[in-house]
Structures are given as structure tokens and as C-alpha cells.
C-alpha positions as a Markdown table, in Angstrom:
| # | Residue | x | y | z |
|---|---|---|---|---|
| 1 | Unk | -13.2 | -29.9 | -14.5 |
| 2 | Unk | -13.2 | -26.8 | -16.5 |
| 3 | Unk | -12.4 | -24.8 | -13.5 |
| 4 | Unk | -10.0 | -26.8 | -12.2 |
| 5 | Unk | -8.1 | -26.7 | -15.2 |
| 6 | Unk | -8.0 | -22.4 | -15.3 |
| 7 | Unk | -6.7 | -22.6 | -11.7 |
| 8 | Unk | -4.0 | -25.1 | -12.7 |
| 9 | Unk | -2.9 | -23.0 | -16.0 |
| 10 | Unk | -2.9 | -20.0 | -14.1 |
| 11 | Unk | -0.7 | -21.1 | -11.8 |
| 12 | Unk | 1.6 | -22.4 | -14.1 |
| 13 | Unk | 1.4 | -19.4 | -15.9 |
| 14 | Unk | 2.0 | -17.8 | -13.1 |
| 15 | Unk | 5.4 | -19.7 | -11.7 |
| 16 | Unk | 6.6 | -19.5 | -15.4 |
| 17 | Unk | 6.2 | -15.8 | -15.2 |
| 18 | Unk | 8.5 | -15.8 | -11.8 |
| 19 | Unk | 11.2 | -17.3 | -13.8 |
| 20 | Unk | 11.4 | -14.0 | -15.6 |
| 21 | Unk | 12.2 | -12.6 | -11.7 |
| 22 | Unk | 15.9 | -12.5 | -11.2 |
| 23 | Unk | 16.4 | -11.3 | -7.7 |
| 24 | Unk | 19.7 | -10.0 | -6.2 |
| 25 | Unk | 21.6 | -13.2 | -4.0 |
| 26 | Unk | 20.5 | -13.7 | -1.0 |
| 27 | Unk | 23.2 | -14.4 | 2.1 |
| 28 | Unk | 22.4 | -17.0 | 4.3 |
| 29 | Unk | 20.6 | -15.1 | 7.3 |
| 30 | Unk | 21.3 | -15.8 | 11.3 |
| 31 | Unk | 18.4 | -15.4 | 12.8 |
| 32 | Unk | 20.0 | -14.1 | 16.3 |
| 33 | Unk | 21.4 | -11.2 | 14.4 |
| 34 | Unk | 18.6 | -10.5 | 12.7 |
| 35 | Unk | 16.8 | -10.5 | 16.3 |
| 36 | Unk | 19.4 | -7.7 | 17.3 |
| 37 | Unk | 18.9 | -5.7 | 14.5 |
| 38 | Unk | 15.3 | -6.1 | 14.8 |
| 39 | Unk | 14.8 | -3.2 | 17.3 |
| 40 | Unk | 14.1 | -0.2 | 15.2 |
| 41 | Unk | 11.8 | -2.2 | 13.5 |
| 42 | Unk | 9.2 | -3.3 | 16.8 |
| 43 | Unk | 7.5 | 0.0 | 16.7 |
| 44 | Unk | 5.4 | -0.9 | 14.2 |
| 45 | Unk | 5.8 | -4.2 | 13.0 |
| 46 | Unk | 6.3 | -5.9 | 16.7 |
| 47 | Unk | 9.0 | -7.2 | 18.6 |
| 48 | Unk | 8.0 | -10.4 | 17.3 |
| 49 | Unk | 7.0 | -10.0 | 14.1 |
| 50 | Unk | 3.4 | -9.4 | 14.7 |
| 51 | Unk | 2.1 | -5.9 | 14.2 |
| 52 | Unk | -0.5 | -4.5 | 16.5 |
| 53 | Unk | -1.4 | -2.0 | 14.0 |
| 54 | Unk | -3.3 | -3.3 | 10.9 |
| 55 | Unk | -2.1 | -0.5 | 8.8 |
| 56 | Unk | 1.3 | -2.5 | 9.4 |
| 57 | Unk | 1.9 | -6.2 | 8.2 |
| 58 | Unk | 2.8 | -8.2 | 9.9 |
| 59 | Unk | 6.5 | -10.1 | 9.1 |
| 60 | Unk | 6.4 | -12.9 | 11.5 |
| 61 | Unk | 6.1 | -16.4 | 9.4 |
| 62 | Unk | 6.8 | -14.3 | 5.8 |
| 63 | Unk | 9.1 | -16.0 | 3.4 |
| 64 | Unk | 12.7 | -14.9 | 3.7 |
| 65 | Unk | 13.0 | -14.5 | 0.1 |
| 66 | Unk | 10.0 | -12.3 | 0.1 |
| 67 | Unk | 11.1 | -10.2 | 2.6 |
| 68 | Unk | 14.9 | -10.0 | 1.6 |
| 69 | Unk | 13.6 | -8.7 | -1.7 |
| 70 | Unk | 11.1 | -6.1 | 0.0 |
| 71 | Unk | 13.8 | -4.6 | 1.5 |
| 72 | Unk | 15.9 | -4.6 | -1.7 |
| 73 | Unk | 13.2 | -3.0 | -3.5 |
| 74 | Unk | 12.4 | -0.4 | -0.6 |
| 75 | Unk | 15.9 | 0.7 | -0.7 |
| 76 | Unk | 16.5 | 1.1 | -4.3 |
| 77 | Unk | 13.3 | 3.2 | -4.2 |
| 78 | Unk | 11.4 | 1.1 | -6.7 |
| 79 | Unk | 8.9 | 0.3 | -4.1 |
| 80 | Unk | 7.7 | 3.4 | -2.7 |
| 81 | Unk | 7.2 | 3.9 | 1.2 |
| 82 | Unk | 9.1 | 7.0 | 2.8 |
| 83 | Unk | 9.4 | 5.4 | 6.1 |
| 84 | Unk | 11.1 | 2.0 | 4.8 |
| 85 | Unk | 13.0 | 3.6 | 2.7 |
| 86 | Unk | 15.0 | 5.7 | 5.5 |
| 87 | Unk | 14.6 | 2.3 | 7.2 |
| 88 | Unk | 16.3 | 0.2 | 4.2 |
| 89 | Unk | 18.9 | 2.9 | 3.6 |
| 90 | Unk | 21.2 | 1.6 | 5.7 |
| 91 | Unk | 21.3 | -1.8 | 5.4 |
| 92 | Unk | 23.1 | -4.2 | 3.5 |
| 93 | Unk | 22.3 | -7.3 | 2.0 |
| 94 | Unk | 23.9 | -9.5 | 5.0 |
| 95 | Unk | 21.5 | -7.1 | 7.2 |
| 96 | Unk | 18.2 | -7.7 | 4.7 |
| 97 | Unk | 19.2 | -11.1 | 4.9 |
| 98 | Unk | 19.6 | -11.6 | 9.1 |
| 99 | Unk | 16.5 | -10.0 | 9.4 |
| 100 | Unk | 14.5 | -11.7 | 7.1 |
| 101 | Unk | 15.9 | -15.2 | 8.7 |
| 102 | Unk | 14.9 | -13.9 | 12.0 |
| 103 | Unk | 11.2 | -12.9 | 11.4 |
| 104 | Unk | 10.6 | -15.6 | 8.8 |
| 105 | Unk | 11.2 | -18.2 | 11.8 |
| 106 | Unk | 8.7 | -16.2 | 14.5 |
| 107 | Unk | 5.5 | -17.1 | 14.7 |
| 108 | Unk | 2.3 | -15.7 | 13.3 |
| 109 | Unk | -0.9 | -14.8 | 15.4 |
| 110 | Unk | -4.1 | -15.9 | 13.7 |
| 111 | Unk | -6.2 | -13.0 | 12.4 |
| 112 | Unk | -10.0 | -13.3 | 12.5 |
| 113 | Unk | -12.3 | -12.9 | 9.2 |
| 114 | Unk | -15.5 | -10.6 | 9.2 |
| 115 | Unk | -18.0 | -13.2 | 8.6 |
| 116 | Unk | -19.7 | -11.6 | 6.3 |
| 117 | Unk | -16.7 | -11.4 | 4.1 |
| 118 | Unk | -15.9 | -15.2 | 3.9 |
| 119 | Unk | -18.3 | -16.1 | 1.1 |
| 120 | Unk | -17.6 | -14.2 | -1.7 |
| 121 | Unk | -13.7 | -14.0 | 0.1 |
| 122 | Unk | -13.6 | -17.7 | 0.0 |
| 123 | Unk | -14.9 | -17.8 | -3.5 |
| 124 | Unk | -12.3 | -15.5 | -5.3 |
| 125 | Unk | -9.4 | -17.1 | -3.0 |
| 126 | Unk | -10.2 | -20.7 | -3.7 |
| 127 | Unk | -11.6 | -20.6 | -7.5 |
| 128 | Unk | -10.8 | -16.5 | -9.0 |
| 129 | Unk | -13.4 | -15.4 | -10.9 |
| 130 | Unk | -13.5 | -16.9 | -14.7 |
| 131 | Unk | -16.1 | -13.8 | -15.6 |
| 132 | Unk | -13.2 | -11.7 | -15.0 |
| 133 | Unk | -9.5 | -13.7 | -15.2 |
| 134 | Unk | -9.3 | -13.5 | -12.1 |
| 135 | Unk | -7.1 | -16.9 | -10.9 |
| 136 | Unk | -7.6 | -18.1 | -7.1 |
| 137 | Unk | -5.3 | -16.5 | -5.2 |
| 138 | Unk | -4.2 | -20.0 | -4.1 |
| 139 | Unk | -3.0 | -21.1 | -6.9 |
| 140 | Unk | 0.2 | -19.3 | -5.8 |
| 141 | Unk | -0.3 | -18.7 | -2.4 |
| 142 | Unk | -1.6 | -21.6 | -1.9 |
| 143 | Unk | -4.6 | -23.4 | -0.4 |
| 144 | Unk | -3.7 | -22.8 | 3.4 |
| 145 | Unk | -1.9 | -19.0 | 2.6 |
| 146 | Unk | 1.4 | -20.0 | 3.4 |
| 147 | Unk | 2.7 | -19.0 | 0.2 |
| 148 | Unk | 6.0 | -20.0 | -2.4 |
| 149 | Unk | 9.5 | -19.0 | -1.5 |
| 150 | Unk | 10.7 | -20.1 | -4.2 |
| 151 | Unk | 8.6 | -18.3 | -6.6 |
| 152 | Unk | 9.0 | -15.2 | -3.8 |
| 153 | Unk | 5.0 | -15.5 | -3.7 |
| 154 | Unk | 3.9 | -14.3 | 0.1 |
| 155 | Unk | 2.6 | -16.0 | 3.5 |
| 156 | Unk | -1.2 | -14.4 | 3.4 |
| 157 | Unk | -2.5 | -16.8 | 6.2 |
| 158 | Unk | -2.8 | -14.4 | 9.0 |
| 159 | Unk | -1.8 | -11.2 | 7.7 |
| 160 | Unk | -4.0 | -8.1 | 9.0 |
| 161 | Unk | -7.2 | -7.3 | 6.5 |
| 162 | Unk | -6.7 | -3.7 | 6.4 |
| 163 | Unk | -3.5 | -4.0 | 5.6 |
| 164 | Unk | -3.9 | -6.7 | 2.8 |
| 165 | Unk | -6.8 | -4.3 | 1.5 |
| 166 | Unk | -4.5 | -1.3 | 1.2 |
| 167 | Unk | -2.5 | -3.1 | -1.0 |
| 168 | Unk | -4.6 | -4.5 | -3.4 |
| 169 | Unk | -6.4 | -0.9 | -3.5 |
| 170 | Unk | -3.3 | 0.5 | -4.8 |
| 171 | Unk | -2.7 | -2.4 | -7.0 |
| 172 | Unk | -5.6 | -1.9 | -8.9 |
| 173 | Unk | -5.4 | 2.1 | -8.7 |
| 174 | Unk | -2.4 | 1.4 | -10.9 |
| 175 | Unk | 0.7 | 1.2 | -8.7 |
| 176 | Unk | 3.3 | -1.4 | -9.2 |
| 177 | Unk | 6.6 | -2.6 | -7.2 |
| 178 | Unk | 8.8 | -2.6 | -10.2 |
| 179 | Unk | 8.4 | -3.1 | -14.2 |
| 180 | Unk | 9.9 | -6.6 | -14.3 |
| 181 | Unk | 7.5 | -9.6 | -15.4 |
| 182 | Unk | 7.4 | -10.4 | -11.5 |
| 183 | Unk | 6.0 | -6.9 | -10.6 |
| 184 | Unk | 3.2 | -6.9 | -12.8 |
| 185 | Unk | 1.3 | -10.1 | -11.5 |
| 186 | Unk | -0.5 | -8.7 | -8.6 |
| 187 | Unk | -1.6 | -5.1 | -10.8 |
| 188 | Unk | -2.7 | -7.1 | -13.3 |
| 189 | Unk | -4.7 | -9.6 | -11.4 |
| 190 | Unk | -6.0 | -6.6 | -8.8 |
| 191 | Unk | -7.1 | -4.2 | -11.6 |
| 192 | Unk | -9.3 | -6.6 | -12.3 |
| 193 | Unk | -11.0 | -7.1 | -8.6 |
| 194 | Unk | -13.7 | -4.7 | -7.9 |
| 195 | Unk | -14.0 | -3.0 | -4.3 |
| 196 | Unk | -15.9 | -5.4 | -2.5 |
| 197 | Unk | -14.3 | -8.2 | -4.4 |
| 198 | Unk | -10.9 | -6.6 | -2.0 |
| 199 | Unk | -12.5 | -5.9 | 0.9 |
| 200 | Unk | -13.9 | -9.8 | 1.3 |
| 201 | Unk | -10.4 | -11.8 | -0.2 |
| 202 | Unk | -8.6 | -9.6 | 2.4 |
| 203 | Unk | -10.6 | -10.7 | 5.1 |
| 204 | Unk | -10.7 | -13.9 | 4.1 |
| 205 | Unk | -7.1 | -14.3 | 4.1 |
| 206 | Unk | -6.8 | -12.3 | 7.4 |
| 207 | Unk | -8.6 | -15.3 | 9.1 |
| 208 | Unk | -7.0 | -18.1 | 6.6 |
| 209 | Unk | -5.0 | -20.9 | 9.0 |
| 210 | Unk | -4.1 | -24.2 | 8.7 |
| 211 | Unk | -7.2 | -26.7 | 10.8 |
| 212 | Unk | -5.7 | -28.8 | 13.1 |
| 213 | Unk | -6.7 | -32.3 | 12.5 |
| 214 | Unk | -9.9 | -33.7 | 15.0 |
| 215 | Unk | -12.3 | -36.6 | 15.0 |
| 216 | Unk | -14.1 | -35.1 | 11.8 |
| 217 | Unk | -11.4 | -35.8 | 9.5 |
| 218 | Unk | -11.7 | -39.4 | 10.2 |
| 219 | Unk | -15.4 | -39.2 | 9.6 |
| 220 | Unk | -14.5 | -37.8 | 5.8 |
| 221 | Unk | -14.5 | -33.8 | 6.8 |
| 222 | Unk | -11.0 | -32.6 | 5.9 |
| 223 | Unk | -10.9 | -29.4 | 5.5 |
| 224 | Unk | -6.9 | -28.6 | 5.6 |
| 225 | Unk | -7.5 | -25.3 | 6.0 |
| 226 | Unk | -10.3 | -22.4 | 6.3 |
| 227 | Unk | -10.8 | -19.0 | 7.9 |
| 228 | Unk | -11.9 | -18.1 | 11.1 |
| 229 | Unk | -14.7 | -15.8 | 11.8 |
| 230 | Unk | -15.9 | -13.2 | 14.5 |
| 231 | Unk | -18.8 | -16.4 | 14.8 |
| 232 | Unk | -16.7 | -19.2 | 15.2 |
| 233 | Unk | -14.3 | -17.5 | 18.1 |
């Protein structure tokens, strides 16, 4: 019970912190525009959506409101990445906004967990570590990864290890995406996360998809969702 009780006030804590996020309006996005504008951007993050390079993320599936205010941060500089910025440059809201509607609505391929990893991944994603502070991860990305648009908190299910890694790496390293109340979540919670902690969450979530219901759920095995492993492919 104890546990369960730091998971939920972290996640409230958490979605009250979001509220402090005031992010620029969104347009309604077209999806077929956004698929015609999408052509610089196959080279590395796929025609689709899904990246064959893990140093790239992959965008098909991601929230719209994530990735609207990824671009909005990537122009303005605050989040620093010398390609997407000359990428961002040019585009304007309407533009953020087509493109985000038209990945958000692609489909994601299914990544595949090191199995070695999915232990102590599964662990810190479904319960943090109370030694630490660390809240589970799903307690704002939820249980199966797919995330909170509203609270602009990321799909994870899917998304490529090395890439997820990266990120946290420079998270706890002491970068941040902007100074607001938003921005500081993931540093905060990342600083605390040691190395292998990162490595085995991001391959965890790299093989994190929703089960699709069999036989054993009706025998009381309901697992709504897990992550895959080299082993189980």
C-alpha cells in the first residue's frame, strides 16, 4: 500500500506541476499536409514516422501536443539540436501543427527489449525507486507507455533504446529543455537514475507494447501490457 500510495502522489504531483506548463496554441493539424510536408524529414526519422536509425526517435504514434511543442522549443532554441533547429526554422505553427497531426496518426513498430535489461527496467518503470525518489515512469506515461497529451507527457512504448538512453544521459548530466516547472521534471527525476538504472528503463520501454488479449486472460493472467524480449521473439 505504501508504494502504491508514492506512485499515486507522484503522479499527482506530477500533473499539478504540468499545470505550471503554458504552451503556445496549437492549430488544428491536417494530417495530409503534414504528410506533404513530411519529406525533408524521412531521412532520418522515416517516411512513416519510424526511424531506422536508433540515434533518431521515432515520431510515429507521439502525442501531437508533444511534438507541436518539440518543434516550438527547437525553434526558439531553448531545446538545443543544430539539425532541428535549421529544420524548425522555417516553420510556422500551422506547419508544427500539420506535421504533428500527420505522424501522431502513423503507426509505431514494436521495438524489442534486451532481456537482460527487463528486470531492474521493469522495476524502476512500474514502481521508481523509493531509496532514491525516483516515481515509476508510468505514473505519467503510463502503464502500457502510451503516454498523456494532455499533460504533453510522451508515447515511450516503442521508442528506440539508444535513443531513449541518450536522453536521460543528458538529463541527468544536467541539461534541460527550458526553465519552466514543465522542463525540470525529467532532470530532476534523471539526475537521480544511475547508469545502469538508464540503460535497463530505456530498454524496457523500447520493448513496452500493449498485449493483445488471448485465452490466458480468461484464466486470470492479464497482463495489459509488458515488454518484449530478444527471448520471447
Amino acid at each position: 500500500m505504501k508504494l502504491i500510495s508514492t506512485v499515486v502522489i507522484a503522479g499527482v504531483a506530477l500533473v499539478l506541476a504540468a499545470g505550471a506548463y503554458a504552451e503556445g496554441a496549437m492549430p488544428a493539424g491536417n494530417a495530409a499536409a503534414g504528410k506533404a510536408k513530411s519529406t525533408v524529414c524521412a531521412a532520418c526519422h522515416g517516411m512513416d514516422g519510424n526511424s531506422t536509425d536508433p540515434q533518431y526517435p521515432k515520431l510515429a504514434g507521439q502525442q501531437a501536443t508533444y511534438i507541436f511543442r518539440q518543434l516550438e522549443l527547437f525553434k526558439s532554441g531553448v531545446r538545443k539540436n543544430p539539425i532541428m533547429l535549421g529544420m524548425a526554422m522555417s516553420l510556422n505553427p500551422q506547419d508544427m501543427a500539420d506535421l504533428a497531426a500527420y505522424f501522431s496518426s502513423q503507426k509505431i513498430m514494436p521495438g524489442v527489449a534486451d532481456p537482460k535489461e527487463i528486470a531492474v527496467g521493469q522495476a524502476i518503470y512500474r514502481g521508481g525507486d523509493r531509496a532514491t525518489g525516483v516515481p515509476a515512469c508510468m505514473a505519467c506515461h503510463g502503464p502500457d507507455g502510451l503516454g498523456n497529451p494532455g499533460a504533453v507527457y510522451p508515447h515511450l512504448a516503442g521508442q528506440h533504446a539508444r535513443y531513449v538512453d541518450a536522453v536521460l544521459t543528458a538529463w541527468h548530466g544536467g541539461d534541460s529543455w527550458g526553465t519552466d516547472t514543465h522542463a525540470s521534471i525529467m532532470p530532476t527525476i534523471a539526475r537521480k537514475l544511475t547508469t545502469a538504472q538508464i540503460a535497463a528503463v530505456s530498454s524496457y520501454v523500447a520493448g513496452l507494447h500493449t498485449a493483445v488479449p488471448t485465452e490466458s486472460v480468461s484464466s486470470g493472467v492479464n497482463q495489459t501490457a509488458f515488454a518484449s524480449s530478444a527471448a520471447q521473439q
